[in-house]
GUTI-652999 format. One record per residue: residue number from 1; residue in three letters; x, y, z of N, C-alpha, C, O in turn. Coordinates in nm, 3 decimals. Example, Ala and Ser with C-alpha at 12.3 -4.5 7.8 and 13.67 -1.06 7.14 Angstrom:
GUTI-652999
num,residu,nxx,nyy,nzz,caxx,cayy,cazz,cxx,cyy,czz,oxx,oyy,ozz
1,ALA,1.319,-0.569,0.780,1.230,-0.450,0.780,1.320,-0.330,0.780,1.424,-0.332,0.846;
2,SER,1.285,-0.225,0.708,1.367,-0.106,0.714,1.290,0.003,0.787,1.341,0.114,0.804;
//
This chain:
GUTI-652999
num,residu,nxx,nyy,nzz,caxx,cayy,cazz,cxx,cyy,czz,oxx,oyy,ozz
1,UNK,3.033,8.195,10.735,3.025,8.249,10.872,2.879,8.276,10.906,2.818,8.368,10.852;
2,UNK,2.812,8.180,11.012,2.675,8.222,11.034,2.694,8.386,11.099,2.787,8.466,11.095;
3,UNK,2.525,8.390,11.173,2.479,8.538,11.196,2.575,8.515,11.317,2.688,8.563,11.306;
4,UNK,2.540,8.441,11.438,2.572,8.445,11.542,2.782,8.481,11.568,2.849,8.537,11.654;
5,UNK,2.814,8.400,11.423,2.973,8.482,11.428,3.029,8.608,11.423,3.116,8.671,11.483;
6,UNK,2.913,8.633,11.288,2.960,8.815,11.292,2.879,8.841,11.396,2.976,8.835,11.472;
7,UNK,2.785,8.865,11.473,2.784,8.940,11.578,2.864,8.934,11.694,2.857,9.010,11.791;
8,UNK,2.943,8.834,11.674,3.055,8.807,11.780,3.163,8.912,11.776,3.214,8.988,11.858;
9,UNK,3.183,8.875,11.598,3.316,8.981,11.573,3.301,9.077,11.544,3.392,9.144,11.494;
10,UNK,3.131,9.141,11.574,3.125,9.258,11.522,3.138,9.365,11.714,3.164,9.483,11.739;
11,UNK,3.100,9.222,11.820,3.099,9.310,11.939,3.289,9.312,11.963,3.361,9.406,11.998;
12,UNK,3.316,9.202,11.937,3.484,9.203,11.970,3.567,9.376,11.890,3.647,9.462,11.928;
13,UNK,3.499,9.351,11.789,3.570,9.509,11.691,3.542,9.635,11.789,3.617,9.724,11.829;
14,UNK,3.361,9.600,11.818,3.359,9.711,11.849,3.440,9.798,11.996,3.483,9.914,11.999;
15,UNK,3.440,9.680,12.124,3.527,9.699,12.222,3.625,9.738,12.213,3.654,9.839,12.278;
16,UNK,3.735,9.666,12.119,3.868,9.723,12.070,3.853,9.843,12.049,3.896,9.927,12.128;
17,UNK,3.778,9.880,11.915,3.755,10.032,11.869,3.781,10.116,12.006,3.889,10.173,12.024;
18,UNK,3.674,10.121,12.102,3.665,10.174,12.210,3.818,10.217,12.273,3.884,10.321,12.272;
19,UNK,3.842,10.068,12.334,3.977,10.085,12.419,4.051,10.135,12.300,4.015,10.251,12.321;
20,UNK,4.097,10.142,12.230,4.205,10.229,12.104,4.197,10.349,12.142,4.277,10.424,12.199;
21,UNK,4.090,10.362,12.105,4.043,10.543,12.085,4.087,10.603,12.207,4.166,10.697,12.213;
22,UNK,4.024,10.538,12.320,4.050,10.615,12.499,4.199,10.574,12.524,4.250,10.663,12.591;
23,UNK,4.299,10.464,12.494,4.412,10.461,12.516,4.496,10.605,12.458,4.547,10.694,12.526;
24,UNK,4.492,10.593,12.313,4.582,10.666,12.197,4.557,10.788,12.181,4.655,10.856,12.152;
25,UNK,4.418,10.861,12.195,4.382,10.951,12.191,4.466,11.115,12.287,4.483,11.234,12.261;
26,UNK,4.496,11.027,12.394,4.607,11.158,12.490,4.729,11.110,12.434,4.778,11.211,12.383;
27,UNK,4.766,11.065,12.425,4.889,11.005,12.347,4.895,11.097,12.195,4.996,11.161,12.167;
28,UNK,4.818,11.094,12.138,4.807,11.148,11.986,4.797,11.288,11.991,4.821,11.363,11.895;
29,UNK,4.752,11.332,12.133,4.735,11.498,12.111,4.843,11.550,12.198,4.860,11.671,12.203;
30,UNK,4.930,11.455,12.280,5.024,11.488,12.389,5.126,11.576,12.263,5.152,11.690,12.224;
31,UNK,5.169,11.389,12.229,5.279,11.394,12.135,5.245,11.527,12.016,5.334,11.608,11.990;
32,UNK,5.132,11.534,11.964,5.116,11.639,11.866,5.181,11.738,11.884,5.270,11.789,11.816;
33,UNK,5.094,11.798,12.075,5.172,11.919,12.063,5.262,11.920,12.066,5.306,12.012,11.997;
34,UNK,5.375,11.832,12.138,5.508,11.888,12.154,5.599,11.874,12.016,5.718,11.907,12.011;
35,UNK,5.517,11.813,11.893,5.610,11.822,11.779,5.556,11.891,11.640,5.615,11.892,11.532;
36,UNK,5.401,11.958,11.677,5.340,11.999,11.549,5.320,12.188,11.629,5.297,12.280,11.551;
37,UNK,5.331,12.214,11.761,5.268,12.313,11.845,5.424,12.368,11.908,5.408,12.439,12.007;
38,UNK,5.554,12.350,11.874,5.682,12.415,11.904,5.692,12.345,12.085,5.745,12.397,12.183;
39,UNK,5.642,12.253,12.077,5.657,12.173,12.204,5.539,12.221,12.293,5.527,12.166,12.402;
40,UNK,5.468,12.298,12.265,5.337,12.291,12.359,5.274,12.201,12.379,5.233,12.112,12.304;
41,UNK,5.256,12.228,12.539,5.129,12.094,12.591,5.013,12.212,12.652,5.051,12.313,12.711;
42,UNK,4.888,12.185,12.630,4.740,12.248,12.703,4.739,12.177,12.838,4.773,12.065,12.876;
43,UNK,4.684,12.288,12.898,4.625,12.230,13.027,4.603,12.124,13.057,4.643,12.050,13.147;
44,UNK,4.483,12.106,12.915,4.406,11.988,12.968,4.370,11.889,12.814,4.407,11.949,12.713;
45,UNK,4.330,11.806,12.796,4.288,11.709,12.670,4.186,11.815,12.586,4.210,11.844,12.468;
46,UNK,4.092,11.858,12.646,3.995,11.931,12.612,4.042,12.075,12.567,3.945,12.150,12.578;
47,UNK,4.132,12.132,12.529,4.164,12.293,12.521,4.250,12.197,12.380,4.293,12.277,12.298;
48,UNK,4.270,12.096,12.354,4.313,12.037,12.236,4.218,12.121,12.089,4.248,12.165,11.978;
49,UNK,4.090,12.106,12.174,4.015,12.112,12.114,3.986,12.283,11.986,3.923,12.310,11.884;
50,UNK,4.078,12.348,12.081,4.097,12.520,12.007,4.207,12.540,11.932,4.222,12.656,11.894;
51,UNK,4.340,12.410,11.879,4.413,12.458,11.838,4.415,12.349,11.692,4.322,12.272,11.669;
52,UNK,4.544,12.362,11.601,4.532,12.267,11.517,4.527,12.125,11.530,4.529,12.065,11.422;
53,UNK,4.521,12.049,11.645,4.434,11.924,11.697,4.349,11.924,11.722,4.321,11.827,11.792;
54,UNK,4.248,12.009,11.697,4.099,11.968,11.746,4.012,11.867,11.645,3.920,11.791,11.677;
55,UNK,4.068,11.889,11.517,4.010,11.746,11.464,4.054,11.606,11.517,3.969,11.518,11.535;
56,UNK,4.186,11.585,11.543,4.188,11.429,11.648,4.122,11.435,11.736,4.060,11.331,11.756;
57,UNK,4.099,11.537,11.824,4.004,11.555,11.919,3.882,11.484,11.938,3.847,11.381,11.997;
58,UNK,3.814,11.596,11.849,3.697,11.560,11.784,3.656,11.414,11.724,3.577,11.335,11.777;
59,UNK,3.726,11.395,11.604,3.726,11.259,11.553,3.767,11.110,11.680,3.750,10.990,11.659;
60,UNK,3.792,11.139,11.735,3.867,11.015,11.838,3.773,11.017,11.924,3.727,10.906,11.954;
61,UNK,3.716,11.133,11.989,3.610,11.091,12.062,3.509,11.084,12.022,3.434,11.007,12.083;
62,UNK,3.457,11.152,11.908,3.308,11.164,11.824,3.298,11.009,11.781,3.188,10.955,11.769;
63,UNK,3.436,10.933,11.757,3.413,10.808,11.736,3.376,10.708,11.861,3.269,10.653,11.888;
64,UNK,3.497,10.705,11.926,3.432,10.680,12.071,3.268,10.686,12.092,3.210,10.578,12.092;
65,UNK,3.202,10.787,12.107,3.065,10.813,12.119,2.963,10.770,12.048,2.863,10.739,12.113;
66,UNK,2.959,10.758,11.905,2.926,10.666,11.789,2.959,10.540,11.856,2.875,10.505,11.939;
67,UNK,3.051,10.473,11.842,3.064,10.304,11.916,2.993,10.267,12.041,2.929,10.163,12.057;
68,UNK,3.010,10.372,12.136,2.900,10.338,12.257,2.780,10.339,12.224,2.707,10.253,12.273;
69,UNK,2.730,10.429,12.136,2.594,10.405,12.166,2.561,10.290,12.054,2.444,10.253,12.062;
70,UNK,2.620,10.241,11.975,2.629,10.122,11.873,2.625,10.027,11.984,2.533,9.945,11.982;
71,UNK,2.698,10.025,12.067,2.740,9.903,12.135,2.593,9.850,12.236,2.545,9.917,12.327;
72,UNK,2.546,9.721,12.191,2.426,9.650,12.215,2.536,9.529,12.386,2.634,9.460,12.359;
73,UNK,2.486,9.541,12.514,2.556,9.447,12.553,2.451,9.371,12.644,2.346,9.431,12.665;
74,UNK,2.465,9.263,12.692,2.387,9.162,12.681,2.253,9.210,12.767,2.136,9.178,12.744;
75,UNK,2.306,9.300,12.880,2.148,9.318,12.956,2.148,9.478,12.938,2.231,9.567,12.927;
76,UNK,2.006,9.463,12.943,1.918,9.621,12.902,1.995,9.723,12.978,2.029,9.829,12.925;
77,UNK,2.024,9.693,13.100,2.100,9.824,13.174,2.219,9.889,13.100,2.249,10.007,13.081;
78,UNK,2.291,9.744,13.057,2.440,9.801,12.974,2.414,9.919,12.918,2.451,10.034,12.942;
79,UNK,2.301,9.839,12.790,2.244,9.966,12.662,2.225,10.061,12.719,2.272,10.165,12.674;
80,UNK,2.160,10.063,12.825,2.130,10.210,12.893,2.269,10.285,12.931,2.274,10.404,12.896;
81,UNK,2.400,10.221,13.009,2.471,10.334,13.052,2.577,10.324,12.885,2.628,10.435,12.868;
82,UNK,2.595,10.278,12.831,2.691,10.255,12.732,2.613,10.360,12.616,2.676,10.459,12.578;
83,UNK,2.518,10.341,12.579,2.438,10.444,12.511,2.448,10.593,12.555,2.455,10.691,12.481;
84,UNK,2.446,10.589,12.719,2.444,10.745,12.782,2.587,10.789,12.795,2.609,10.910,12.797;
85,UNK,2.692,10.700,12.805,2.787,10.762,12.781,2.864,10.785,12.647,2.969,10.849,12.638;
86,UNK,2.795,10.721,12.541,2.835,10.796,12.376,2.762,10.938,12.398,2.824,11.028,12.343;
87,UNK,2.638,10.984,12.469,2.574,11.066,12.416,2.676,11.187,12.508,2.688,11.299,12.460;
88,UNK,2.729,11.159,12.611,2.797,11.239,12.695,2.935,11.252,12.602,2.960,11.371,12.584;
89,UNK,3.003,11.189,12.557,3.124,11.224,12.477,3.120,11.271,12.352,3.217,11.321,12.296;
90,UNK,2.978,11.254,12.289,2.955,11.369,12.178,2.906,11.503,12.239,2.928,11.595,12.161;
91,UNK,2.853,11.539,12.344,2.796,11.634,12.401,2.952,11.708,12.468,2.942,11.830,12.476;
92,UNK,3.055,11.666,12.504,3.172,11.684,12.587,3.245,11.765,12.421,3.318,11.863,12.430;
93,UNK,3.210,11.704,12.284,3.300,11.763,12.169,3.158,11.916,12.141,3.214,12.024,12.118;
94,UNK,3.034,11.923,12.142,2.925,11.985,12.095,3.000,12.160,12.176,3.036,12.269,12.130;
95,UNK,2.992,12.095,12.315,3.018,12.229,12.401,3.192,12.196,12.437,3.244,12.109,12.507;
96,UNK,3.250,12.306,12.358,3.411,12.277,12.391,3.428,12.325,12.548,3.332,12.370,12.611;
97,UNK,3.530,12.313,12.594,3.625,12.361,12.744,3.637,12.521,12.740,3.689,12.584,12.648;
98,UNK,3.600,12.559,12.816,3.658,12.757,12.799,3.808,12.739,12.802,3.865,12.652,12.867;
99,UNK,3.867,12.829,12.727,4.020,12.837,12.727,4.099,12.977,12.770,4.098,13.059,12.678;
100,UNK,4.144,13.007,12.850,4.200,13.170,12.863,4.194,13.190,12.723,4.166,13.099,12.645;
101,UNK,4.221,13.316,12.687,4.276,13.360,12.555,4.177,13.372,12.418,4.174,13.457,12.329;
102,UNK,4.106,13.263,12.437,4.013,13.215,12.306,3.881,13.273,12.378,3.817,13.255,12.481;
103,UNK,3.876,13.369,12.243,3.774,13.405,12.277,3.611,13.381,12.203,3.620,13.353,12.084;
104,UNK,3.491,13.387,12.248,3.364,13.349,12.176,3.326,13.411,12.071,3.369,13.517,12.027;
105,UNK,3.213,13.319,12.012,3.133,13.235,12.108,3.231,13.099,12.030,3.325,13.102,11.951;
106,UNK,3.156,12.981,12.099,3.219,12.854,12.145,3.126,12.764,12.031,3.005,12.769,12.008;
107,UNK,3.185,12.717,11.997,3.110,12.565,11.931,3.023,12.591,11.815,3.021,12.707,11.775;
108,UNK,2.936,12.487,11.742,2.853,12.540,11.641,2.726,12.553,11.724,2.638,12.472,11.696;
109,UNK,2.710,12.608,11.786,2.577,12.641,11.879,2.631,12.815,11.932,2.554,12.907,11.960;
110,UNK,2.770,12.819,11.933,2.771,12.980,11.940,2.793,13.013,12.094,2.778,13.135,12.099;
111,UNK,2.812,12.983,12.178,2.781,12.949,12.266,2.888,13.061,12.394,3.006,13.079,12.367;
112,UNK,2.836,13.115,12.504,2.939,13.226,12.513,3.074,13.090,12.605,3.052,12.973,12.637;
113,UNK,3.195,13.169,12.619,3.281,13.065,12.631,3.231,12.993,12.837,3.269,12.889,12.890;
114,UNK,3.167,13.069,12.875,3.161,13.010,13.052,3.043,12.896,13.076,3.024,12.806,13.156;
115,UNK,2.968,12.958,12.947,2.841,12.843,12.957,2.888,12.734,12.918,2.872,12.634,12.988;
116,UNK,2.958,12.727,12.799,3.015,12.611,12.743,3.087,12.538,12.791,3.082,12.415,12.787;
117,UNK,3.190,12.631,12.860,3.271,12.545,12.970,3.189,12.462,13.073,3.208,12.341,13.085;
118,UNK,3.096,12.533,13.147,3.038,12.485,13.249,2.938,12.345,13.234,2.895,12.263,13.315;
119,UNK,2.922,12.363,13.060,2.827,12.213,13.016,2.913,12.119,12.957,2.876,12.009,12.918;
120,UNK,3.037,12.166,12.950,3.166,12.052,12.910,3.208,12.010,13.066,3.258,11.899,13.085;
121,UNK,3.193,12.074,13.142,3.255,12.030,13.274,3.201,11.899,13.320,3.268,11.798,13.341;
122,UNK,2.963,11.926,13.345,2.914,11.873,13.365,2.945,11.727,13.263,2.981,11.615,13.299;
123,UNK,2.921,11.767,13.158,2.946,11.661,13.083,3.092,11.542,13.056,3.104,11.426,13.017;
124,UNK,3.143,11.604,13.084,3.310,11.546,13.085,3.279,11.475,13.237,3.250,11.355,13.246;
125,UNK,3.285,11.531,13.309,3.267,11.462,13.472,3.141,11.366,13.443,3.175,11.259,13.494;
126,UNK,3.066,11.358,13.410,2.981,11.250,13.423,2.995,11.166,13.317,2.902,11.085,13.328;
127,UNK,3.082,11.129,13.185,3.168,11.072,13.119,3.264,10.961,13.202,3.264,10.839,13.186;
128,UNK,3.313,11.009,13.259,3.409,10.923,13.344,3.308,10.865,13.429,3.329,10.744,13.436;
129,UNK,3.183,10.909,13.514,3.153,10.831,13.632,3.092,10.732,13.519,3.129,10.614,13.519;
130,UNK,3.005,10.774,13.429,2.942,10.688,13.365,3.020,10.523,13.305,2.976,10.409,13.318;
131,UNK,3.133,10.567,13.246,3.226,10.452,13.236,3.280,10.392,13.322,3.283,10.270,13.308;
132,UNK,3.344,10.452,13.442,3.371,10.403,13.613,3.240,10.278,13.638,3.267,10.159,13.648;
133,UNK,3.120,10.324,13.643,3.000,10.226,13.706,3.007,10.137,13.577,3.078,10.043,13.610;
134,UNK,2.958,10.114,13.407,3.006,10.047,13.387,3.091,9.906,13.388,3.033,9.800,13.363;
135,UNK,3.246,9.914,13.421,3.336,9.865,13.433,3.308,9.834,13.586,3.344,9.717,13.601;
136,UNK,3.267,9.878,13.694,3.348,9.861,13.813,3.170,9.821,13.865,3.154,9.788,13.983;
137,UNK,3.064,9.827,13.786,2.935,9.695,13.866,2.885,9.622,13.750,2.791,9.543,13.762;
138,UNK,2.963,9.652,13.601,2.882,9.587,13.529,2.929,9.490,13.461,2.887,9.380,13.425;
139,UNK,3.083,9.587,13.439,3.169,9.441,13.308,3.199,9.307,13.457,3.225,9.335,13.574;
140,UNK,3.184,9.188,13.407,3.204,9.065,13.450,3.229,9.019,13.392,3.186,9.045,13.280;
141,UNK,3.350,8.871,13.412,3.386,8.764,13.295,3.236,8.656,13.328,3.204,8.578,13.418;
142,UNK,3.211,8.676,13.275,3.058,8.569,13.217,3.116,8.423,13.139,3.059,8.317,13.164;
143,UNK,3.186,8.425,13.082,3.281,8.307,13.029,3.385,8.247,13.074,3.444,8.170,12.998;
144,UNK,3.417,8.260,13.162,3.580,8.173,13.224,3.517,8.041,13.268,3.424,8.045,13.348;
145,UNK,3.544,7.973,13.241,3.582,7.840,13.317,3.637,7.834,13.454,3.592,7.765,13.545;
146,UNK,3.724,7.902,13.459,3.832,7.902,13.561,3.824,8.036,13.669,3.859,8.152,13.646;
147,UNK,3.763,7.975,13.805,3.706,8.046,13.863,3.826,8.185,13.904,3.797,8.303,13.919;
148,UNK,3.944,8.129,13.912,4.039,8.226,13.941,4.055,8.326,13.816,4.041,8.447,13.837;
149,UNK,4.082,8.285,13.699,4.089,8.396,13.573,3.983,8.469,13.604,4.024,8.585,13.597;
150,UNK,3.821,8.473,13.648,3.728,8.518,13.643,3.752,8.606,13.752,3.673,8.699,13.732;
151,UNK,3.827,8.634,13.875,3.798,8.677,13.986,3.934,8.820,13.938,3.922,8.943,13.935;
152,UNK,4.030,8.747,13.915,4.176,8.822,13.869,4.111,8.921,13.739,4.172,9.028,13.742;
153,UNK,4.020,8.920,13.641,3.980,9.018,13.552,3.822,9.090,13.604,3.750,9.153,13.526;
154,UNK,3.797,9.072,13.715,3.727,9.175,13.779,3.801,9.237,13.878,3.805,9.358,13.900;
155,UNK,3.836,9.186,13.912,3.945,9.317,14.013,3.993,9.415,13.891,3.994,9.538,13.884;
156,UNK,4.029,9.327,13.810,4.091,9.475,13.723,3.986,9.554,13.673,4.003,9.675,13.662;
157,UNK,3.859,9.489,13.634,3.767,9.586,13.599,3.720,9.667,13.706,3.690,9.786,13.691;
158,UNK,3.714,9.609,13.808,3.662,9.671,13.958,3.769,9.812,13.955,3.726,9.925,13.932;
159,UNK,3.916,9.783,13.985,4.044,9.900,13.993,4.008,9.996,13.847,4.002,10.118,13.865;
160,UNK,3.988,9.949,13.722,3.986,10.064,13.633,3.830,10.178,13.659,3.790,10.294,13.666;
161,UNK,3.801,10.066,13.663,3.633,10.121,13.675,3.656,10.236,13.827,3.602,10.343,13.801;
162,UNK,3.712,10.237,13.949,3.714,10.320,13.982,3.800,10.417,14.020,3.773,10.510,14.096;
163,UNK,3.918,10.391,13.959,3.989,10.489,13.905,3.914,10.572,13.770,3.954,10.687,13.755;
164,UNK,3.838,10.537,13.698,3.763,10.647,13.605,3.716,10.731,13.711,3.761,10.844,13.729;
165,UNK,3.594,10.659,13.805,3.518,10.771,13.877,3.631,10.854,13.998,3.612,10.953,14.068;
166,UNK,3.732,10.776,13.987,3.811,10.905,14.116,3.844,11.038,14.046,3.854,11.153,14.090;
167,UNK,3.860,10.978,13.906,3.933,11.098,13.809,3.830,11.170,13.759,3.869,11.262,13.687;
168,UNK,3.716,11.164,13.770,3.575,11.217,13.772,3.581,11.332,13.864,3.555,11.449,13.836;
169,UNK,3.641,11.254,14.046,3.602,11.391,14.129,3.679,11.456,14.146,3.660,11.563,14.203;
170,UNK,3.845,11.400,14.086,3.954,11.523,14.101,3.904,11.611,14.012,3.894,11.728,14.051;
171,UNK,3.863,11.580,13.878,3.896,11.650,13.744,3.738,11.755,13.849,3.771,11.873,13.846;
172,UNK,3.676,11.749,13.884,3.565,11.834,13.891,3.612,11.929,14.030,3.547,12.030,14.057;
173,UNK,3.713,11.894,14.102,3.755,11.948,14.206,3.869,12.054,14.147,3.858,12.176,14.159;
174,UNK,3.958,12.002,14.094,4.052,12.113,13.967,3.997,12.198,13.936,4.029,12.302,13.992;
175,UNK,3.878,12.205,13.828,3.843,12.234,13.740,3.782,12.360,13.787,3.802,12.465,13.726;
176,UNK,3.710,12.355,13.890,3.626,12.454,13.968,3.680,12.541,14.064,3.636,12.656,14.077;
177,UNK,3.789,12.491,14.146,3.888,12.551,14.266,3.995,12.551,14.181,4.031,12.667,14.203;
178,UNK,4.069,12.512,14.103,4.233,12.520,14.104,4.285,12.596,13.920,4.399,12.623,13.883;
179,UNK,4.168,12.610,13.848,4.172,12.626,13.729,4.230,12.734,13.647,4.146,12.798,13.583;
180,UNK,4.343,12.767,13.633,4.443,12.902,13.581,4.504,12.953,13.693,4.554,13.065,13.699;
181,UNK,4.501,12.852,13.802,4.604,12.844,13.922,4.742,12.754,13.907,4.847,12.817,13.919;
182,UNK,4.745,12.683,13.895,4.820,12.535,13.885,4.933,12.589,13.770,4.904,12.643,13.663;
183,UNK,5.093,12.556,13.827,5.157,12.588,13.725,5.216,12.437,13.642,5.329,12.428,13.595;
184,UNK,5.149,12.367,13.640,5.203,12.203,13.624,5.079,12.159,13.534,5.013,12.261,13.512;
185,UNK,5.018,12.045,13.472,4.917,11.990,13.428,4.797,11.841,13.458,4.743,11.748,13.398;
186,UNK,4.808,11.907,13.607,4.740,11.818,13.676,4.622,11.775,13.618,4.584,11.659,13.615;
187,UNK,4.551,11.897,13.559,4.406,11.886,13.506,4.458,11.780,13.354,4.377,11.696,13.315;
188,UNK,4.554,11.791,13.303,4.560,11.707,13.186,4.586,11.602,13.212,4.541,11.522,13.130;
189,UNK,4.670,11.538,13.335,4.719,11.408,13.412,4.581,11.370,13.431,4.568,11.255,13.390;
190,UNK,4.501,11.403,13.463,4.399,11.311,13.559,4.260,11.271,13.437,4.179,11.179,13.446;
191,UNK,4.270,11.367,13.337,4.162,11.329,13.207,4.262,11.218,13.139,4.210,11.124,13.078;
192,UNK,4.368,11.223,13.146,4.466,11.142,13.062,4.455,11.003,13.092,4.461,10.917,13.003;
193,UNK,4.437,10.970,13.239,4.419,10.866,13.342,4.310,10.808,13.311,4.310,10.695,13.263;
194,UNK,4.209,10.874,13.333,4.066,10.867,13.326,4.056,10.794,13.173,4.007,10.682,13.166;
195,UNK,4.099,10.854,13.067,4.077,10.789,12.924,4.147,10.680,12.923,4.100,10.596,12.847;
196,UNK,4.255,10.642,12.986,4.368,10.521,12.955,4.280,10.412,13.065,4.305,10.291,13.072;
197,UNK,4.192,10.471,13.133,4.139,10.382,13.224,4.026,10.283,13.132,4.022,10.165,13.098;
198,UNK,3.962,10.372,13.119,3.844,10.380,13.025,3.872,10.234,12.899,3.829,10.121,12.875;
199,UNK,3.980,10.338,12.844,4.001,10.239,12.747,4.135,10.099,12.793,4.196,10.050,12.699;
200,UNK,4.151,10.073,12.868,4.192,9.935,12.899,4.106,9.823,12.923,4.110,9.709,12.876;
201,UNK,4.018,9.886,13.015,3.893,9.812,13.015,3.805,9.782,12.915,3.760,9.669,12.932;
202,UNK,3.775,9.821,12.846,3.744,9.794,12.725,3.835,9.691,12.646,3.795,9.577,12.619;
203,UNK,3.961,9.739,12.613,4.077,9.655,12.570,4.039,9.525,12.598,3.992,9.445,12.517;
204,UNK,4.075,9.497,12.793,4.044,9.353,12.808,3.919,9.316,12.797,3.910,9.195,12.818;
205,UNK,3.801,9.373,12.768,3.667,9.342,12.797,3.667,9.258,12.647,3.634,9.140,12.636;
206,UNK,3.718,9.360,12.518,3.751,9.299,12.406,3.818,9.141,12.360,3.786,9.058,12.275;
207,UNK,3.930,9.149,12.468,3.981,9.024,12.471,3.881,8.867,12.535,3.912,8.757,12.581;
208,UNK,3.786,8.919,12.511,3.720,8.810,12.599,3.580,8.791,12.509,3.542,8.881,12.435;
209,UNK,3.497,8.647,12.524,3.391,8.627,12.436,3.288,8.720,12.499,3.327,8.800,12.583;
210,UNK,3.131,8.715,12.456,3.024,8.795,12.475,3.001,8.797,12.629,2.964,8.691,12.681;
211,UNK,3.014,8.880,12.687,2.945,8.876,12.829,2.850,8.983,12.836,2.739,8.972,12.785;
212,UNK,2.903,9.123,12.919,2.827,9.262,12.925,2.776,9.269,12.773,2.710,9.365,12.734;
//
């Protein structure tokens, strides 16, 4: 296998990796709680993070974040937002979510619980836009032959890509106005969205030779 193969199959792994992690990851902490937590569900993905799931938490996105900024894609801009959004999803696990109940300080930085919240907010919300632009001006099929396959897998990157950033301005509109109001889990619906978005795109971006 020359060089030029494994770097093929080393970008194909790494995309997959990606879409896995952002698909399975609400899935893995949904299901947790309701069968390891006496059927509890959290608010939100992020308050995962204070109970006995915060290592999937952690690990699923800390991996996530590791792979982005690993991930080399063909023009300099990619590296730039794909790099900034690993550094935002390790920064989103650094400063946890404030949680009623749990009390400080927050994180291994100590951190009192409102500040932390307020730099998980920033950071979580600009997570999603960062992957939204991405996907919805950057991923392109660069390889199709077939001008229609090429047009039919940007629309979908175009639709995921901004469905991340819509779920960007609900989750920051919740979060700030509606937050220990809401008797339902809107705030967990719309991060849930946002990650399954995230990682589909990726998924198909995977399914396809070197482009972004």
């Amino acid at each position: 296998m020359n060089n030029n193969s494994l770097l093929y199959q080393s970008y194909i792994i790494i995309r997959r990796s990606i879409g896995y992690l952002g698909v399975f990851l609400p899935v893995l902490l949904i299901l947790g709680g309701l069968f390891l937590n006496e059927g509890k569900v959290e608010f939100s993905l992020s308050a995962y993070y204070h109970n006995n799931l915060g290592d999937i938490f952690v690990m699923c996105l800390g991996a996530s974040g590791i792979l982005l900024v690993a991930y080399r894609g063909r023009e300099p801009f990619i590296r730039i937002l794909t790099s900034l959004g690993g550094v935002l999803a390790l920064l989103v696990i650094l400063f946890p979510t404030e949680v009623k109940g749990v009390d400080g300080p927050y994180g291994i930085l100590k951190l009192e619980p409102s500040l932390s919240g307020t730099i998980h907010l920033v950071c979580a919300s600009l997570f999603f836009i960062v992957l939204g632009v991405i996907s919805f001006w950057r991923f392109t099929d660069h390889t199709s032959d077939a001008e229609e396959e090429r047009r039919k897998l940007d629309r979908w990157y175009k639709l995921l890509g901004l469905t991340s950033m819509l779920c960007a301005a609900v989750y920051l509109v919740l979060v700030l106005f509606f937050k220990g109001t809401l008797e339902w889990y809107p705030i967990l619906v719309v991060e849930t969205v946002g990650l399954e978005a995230m990682g589909f795109t990726w998924l198909i971006k995977g399914a396809k030779t070197i482009g972004a």
